[in-house]
Wavefront OBJ file of the C-alpha trace (Angstrom):
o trace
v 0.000 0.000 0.000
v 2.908 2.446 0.749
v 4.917 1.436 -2.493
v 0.929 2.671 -4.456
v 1.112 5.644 -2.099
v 4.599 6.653 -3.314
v 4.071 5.930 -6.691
v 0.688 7.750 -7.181
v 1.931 10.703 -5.556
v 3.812 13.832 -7.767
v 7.715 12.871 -7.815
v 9.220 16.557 -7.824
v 12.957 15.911 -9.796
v 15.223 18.432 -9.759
v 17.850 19.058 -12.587
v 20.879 20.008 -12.019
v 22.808 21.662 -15.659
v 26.172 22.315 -15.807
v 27.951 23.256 -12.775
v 31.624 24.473 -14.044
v 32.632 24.790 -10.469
v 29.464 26.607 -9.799
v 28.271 24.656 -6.554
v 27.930 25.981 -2.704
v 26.324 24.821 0.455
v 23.562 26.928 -0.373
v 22.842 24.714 -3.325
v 22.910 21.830 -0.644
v 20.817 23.774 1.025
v 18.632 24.896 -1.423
v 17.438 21.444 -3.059
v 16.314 20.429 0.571
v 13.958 23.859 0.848
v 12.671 22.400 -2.811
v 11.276 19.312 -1.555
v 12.717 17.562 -4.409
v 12.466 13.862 -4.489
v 15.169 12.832 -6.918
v 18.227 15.085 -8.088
v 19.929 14.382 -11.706
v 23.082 15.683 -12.209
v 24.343 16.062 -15.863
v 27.975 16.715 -15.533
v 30.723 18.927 -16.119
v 31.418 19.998 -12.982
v 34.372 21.171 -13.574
v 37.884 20.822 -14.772
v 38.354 18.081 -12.877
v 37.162 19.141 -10.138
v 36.822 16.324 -7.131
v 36.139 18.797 -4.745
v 32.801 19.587 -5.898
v 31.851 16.187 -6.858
v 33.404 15.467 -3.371
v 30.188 18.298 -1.994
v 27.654 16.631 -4.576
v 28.534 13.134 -3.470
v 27.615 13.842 0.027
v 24.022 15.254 -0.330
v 21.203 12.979 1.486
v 18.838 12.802 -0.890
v 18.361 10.142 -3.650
v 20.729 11.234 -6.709
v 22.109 9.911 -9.841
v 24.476 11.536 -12.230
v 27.037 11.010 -15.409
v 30.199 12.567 -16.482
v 30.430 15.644 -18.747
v 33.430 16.121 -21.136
v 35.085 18.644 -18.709
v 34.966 15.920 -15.936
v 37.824 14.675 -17.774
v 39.304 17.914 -18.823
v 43.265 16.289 -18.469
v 42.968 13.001 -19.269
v 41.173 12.536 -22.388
v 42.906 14.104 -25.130
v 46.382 14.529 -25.661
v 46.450 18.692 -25.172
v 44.283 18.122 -21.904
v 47.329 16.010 -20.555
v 49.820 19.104 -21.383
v 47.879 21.169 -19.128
v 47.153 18.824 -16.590
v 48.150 20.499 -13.069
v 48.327 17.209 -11.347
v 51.150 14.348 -12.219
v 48.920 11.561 -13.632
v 51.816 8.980 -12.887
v 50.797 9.892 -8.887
v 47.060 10.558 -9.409
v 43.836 10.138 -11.032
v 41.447 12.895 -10.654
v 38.686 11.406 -12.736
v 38.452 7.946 -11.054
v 38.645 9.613 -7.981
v 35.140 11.755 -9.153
v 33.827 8.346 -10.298
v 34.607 6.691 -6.670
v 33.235 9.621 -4.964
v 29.947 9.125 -6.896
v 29.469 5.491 -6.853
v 26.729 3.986 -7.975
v 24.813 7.295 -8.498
v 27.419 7.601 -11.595
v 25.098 6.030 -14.236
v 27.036 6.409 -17.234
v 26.612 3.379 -19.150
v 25.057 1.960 -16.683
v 21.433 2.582 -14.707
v 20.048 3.038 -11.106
v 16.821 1.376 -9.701
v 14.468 3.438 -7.312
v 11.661 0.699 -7.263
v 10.228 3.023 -4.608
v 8.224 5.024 -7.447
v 8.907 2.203 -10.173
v 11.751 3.933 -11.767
v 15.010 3.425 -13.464
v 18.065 6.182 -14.683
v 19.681 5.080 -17.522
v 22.977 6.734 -18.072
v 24.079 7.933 -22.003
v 27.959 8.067 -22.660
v 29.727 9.167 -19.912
v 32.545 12.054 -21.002
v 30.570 13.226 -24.022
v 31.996 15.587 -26.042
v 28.921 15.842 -28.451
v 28.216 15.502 -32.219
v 28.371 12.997 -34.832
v 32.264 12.179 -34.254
v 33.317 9.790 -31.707
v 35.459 11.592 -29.458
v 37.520 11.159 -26.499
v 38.310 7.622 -28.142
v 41.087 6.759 -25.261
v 38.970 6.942 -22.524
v 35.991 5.257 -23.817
v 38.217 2.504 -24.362
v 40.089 2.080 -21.331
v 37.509 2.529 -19.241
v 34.410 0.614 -21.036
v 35.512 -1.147 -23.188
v 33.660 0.876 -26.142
v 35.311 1.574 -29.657
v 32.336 3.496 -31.225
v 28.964 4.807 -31.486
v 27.492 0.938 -32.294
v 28.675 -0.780 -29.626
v 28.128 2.517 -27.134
v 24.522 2.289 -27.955
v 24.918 -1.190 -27.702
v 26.175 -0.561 -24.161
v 23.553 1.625 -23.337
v 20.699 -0.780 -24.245
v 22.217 -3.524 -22.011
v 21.525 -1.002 -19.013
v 17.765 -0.592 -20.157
v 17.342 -4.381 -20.751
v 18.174 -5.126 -17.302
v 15.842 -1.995 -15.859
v 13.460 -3.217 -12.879
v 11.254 0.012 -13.702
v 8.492 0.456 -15.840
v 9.963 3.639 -16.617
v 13.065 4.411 -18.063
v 14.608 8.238 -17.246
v 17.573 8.560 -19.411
v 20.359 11.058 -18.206
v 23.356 11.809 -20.529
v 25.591 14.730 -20.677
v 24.471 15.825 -23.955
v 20.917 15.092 -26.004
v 20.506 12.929 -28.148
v 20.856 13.709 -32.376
v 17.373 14.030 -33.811
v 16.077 17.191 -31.947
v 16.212 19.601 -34.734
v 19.250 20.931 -36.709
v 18.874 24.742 -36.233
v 21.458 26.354 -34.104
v 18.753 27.424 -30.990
v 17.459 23.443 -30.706
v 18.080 21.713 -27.547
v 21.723 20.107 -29.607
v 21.823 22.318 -32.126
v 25.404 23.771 -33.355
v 25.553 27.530 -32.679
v 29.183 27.867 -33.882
v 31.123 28.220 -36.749
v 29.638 26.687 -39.574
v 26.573 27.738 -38.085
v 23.402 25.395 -37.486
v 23.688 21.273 -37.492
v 22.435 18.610 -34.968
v 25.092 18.368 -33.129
v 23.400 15.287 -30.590
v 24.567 12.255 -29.744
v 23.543 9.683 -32.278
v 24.341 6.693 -30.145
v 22.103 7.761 -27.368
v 19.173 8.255 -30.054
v 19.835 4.873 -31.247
v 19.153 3.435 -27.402
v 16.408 5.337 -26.912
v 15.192 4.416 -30.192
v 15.506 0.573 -29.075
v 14.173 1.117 -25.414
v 10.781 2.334 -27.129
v 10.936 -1.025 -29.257
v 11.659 -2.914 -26.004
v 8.205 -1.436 -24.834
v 9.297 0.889 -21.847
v 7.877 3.930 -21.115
v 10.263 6.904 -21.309
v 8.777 10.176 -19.549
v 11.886 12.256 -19.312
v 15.427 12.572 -21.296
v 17.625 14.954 -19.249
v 20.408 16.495 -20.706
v 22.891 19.562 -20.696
v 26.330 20.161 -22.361
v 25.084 22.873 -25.238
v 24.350 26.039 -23.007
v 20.810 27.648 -23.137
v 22.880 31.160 -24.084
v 24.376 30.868 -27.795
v 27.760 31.596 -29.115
v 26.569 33.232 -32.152
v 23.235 35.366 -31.063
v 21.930 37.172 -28.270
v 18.950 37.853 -29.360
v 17.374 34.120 -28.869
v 17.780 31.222 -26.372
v 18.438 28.202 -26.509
v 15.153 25.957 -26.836
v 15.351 23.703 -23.653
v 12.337 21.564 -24.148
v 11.178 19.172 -27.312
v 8.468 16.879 -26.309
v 8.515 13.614 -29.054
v 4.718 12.064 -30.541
v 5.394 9.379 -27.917
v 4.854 11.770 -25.425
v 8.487 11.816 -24.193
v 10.013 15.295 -22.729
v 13.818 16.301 -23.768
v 15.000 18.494 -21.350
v 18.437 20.315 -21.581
v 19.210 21.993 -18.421
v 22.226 24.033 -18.762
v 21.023 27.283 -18.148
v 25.301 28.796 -17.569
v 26.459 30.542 -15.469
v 23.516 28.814 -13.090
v 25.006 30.764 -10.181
v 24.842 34.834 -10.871
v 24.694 38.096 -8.716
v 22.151 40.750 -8.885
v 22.736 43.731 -6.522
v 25.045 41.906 -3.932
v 22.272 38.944 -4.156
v 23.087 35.240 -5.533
v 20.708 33.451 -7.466
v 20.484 29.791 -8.077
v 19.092 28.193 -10.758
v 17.793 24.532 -10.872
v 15.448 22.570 -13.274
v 12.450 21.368 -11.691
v 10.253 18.235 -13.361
v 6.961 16.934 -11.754
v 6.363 13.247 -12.647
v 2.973 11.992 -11.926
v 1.824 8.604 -12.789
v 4.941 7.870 -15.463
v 4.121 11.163 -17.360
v 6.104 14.785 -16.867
v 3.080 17.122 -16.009
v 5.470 20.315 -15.555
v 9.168 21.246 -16.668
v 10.350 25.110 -15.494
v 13.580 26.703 -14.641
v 13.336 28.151 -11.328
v 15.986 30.712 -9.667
v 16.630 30.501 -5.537
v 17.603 33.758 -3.788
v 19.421 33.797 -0.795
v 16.521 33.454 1.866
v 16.216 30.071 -0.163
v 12.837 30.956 -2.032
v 11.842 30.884 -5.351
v 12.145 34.462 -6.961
v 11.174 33.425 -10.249
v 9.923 30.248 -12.454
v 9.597 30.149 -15.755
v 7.476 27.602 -17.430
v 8.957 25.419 -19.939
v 6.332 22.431 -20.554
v 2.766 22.114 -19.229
v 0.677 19.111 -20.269
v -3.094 20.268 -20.890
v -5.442 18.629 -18.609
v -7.120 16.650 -21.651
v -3.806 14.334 -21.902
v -3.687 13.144 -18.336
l 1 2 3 4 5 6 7 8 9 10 11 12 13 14 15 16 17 18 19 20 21 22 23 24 25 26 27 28 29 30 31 32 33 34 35 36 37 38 39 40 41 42 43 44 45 46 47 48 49 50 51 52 53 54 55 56 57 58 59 60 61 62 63 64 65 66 67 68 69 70 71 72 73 74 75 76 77 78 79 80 81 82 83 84 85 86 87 88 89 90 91 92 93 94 95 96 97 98 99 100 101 102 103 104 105 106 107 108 109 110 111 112 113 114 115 116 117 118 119 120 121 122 123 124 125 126 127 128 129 130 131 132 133 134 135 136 137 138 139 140 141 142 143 144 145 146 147 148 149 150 151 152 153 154 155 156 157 158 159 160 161 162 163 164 165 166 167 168 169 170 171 172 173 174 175 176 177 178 179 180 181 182 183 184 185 186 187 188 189 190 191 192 193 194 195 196 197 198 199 200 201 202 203 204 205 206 207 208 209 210 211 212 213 214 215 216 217 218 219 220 221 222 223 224 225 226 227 228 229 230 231 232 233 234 235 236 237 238 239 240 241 242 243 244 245 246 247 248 249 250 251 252 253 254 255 256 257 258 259 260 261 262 263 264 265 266 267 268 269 270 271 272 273 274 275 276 277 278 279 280 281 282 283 284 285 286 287 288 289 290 291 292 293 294 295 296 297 298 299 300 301 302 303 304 305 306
């Protein structure tokens, strides 16, 4: 009776977009004066940076996350490891992010929560984005994965082993297939301008996770910042709902901490799943009392498709 209480009840997720060393106790702080349920974390933290994964690691309330290409900022390409400040011989800065995490790391892999009959699927950890397979080396090493076929390969496995009925998908960048202008949730805003410039493999497993029969409400995503390189004059679109009902969320509304008039703000991305189905997406800001100054709507279903 208590698992049918949990499950009919609104699970309030929060999303948390790219942090580039952007995190404080307030944000700690801030998701527990939320109420969230469930916090998704889609990388880039930093360069590197286990301290803050260190902070994120150690927050009480159910969490999964994946690695963003930054996350391995000096170890996955060969001008990274010039600049690395750390002697790799000695150390290993991302393994020690992916210890710190744990199991709440779900790249390439998932996390159950039969508690609201739920599982997080994890894209490609480290992605760099885009049709080309990058960061080769550490795809390799560390899973075993060569290219785009046998990482959405990889990816499926984790679905076809999923307890829940639902499938949330979390990868550092979206998926190809959301629209090739440069303002679409992956599209290319820099030189040559416009292109989808998503993650083909992770289409491909969502693509087969809908053939498997599960139901996906929510694919969470961030890497391609809502502000764009070449414009100011438009945003970023951060919400593409598919025919199947399915909401694409990219989250990484940068710089997500700023100052107005000696006050921080704090921005998170707040998703209300009721009964397997996203009823409300919005981009709220935190002020320093800890309450919401502002919320903007991103995706509303109409009463008539509940």
């Amino acid at each position: 009776m208590t698992s049918q209480k949990k499950q009919s009840k609104t699970l309030k997720i929060a999303v948390v977009g790219d942090i580039h060393d952007q995190w404080e106790v307030d944000d700690a702080i801030a998701l527990k004066s939320l109420g969230v349920d469930l916090v998704l974390f889609v990388g880039d933290f930093g360069n590197e940076s286990v301290e803050v994964v260190k902070a994120i690691a150690s927050i009480d309330i159910p969490k999964a996350a994946i690695m963003g290409n930054h996350d391995a900022w000096y170890t996955a390409t060969e001008w990274g490891r010039k600049k690395c400040p750390y002697d790799r011989s000695q150390e290993d800065w991302v393994q020690e992010q992916l210890d710190l995490l744990g199991a709440a790391h779900v790249g390439y892999s998932k996390l159950e929560f039969p508690e609201w009959n739920l599982t997080v699927v994890g894209g490609r950890p480290f992605s760099w984005g885009g049709p080309e397979w990058r960061f080769a080396d550490i795809c390799k090493e560390r899973y075993g994965v060569t290219d785009m076929e046998e990482s959405a390969a990889k990816i499926t496995a984790a679905v076809k082993s999923a307890a829940g009925d639902a499938v949330i998908f979390l990868g550092h960048n979206g998926p190809s297939g959301l629209g090739d202008r440069p303002e679409d949730p992956c599209g290319k805003d820099w030189h040559p301008i416009g292109g989808d410039f998503g993650d083909p493999d992770f289409a491909e497993a969502i693509s087969q996770t809908i053939n498997l029969g599960k139901t996906i409400p929510l694919v969470t995503f961030g890497h391609m910042h809502h502000t764009l390189r070449h414009t100011k004059k438009v945003l970023r679109t951060s919400v593409f709902r598919s025919p199947e009902g399915t909401i694409y969320l990219n989250a990484a509304s940068v710089p997500r901490i700023v100052e107005n008039d000696g006050q921080k703000q704090r921005n998170f991305s707040i998703v209300n799943l009721e009964a397997g189905v996203v009823t409300q997406a919005a981009l709220v800001w935190v002020g320093q009392d800890l309450q919401v100054i502002s919320e903007e709507i991103l995706y509303e279903l109409s009463p008539s498709k509940l």
